[in-house]
C-alpha positions as CSV (number, residue, x, y, z in Angstrom):
1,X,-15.2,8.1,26.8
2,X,-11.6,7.5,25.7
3,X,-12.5,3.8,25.9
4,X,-15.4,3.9,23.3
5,X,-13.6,6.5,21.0
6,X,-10.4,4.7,20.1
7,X,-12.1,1.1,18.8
8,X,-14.5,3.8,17.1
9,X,-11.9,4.7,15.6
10,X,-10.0,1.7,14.9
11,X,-13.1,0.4,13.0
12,X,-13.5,3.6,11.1
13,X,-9.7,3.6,9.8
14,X,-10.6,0.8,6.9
15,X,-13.4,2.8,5.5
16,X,-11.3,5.8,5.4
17,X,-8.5,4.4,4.0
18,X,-10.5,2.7,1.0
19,X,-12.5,5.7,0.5
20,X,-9.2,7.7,-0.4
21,X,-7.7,4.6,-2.4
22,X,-10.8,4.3,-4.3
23,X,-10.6,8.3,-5.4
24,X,-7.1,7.5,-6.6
25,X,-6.0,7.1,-10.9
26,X,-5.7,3.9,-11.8
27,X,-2.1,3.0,-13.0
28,X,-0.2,0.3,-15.2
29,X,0.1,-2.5,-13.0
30,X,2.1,-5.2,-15.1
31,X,3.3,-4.7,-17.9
32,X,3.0,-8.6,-19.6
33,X,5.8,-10.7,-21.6
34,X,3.2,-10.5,-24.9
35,X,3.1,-6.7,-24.8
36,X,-0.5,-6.0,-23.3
37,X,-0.9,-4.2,-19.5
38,X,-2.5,-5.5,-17.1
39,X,-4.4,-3.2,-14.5
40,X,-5.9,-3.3,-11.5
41,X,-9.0,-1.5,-12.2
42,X,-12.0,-3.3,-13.6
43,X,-15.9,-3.0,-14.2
44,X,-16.5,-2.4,-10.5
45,X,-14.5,0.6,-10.9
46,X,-16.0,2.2,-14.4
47,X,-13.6,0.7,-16.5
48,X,-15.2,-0.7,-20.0
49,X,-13.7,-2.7,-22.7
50,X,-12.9,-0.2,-25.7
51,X,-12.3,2.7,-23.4
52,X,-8.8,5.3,-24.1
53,X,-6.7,6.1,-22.0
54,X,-3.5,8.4,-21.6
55,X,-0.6,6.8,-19.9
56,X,1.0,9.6,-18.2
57,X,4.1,10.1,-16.1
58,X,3.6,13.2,-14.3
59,X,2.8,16.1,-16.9
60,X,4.4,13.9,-19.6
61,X,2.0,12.1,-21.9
62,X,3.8,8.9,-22.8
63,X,1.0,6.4,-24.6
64,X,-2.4,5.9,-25.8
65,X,-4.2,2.8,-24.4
66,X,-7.1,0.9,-25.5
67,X,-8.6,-1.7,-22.8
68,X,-9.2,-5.1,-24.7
69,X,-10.6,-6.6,-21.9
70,X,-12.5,-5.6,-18.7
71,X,-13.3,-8.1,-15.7
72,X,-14.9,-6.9,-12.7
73,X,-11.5,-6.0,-10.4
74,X,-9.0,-5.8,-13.7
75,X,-8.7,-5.2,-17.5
76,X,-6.0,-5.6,-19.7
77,X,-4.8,-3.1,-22.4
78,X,-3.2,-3.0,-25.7
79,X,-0.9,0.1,-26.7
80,X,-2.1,2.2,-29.9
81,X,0.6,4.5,-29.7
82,X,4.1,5.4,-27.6
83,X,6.5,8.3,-27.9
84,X,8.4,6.4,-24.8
85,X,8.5,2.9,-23.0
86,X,5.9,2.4,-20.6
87,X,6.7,1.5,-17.1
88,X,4.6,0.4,-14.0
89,X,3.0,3.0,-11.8
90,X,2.7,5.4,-14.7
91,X,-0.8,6.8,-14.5
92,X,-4.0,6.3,-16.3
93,X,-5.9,9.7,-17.5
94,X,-8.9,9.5,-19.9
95,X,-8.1,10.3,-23.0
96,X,-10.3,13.2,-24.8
97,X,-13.6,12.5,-26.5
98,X,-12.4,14.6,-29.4
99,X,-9.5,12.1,-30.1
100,X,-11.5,9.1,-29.7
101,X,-13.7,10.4,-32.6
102,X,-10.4,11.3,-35.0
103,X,-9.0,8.4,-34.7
104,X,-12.6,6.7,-36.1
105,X,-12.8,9.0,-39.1
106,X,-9.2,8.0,-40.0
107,X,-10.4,4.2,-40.0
């Protein structure tokens, strides 16, 4: 039995551990010499060119990103709006319909 159960297992640890990973927040990645991010989280991943997001650091909120470009594994981002310098790691958080739709009335 032991036999059988430990390459069972051995097999099963990959799945597992990209199950978890995949449940994760994306994050800033690389933050680029002209300015724009660059993350690791694409259109296989729900990620779509024009979406918000809040760049958060813990509970701190520290941007407002826009994604200029989505590719299937990664997107890169411009920054609307900072009340601190972003740094990589931070995390990714949707930002709230209701803001989206502000900032288009104000345009």
């Amino acid at each position: 039995m032991r036999k059988i159960l430990l390459p069972v297992l051995i097999c099963l640890l990959p799945l597992a551990l990209s199950t978890a990973h995949g449940a994760e927040s994306p994050v800033v990645n690389m933050i680029l010499p002209d300015g724009r991010l660059l993350i690791y989280a694409g259109k296989n991943q729900g990620v779509r060119t024009g979406a918000s997001f809040e760049v958060r650091r813990g509970n701190k909120l520290i941007a407002r990103i826009e994604i200029t470009e989505a590719l299937d594994h990664y997107s890169y981002a411009k920054v609307l709006e900072k009340s601190e310098e972003i740094m990589e790691m931070d995390v990714l958080a949707a930002a709230p319909q209701a803001k989206k739709e502000e900032k288009k009335k104000e345009k």
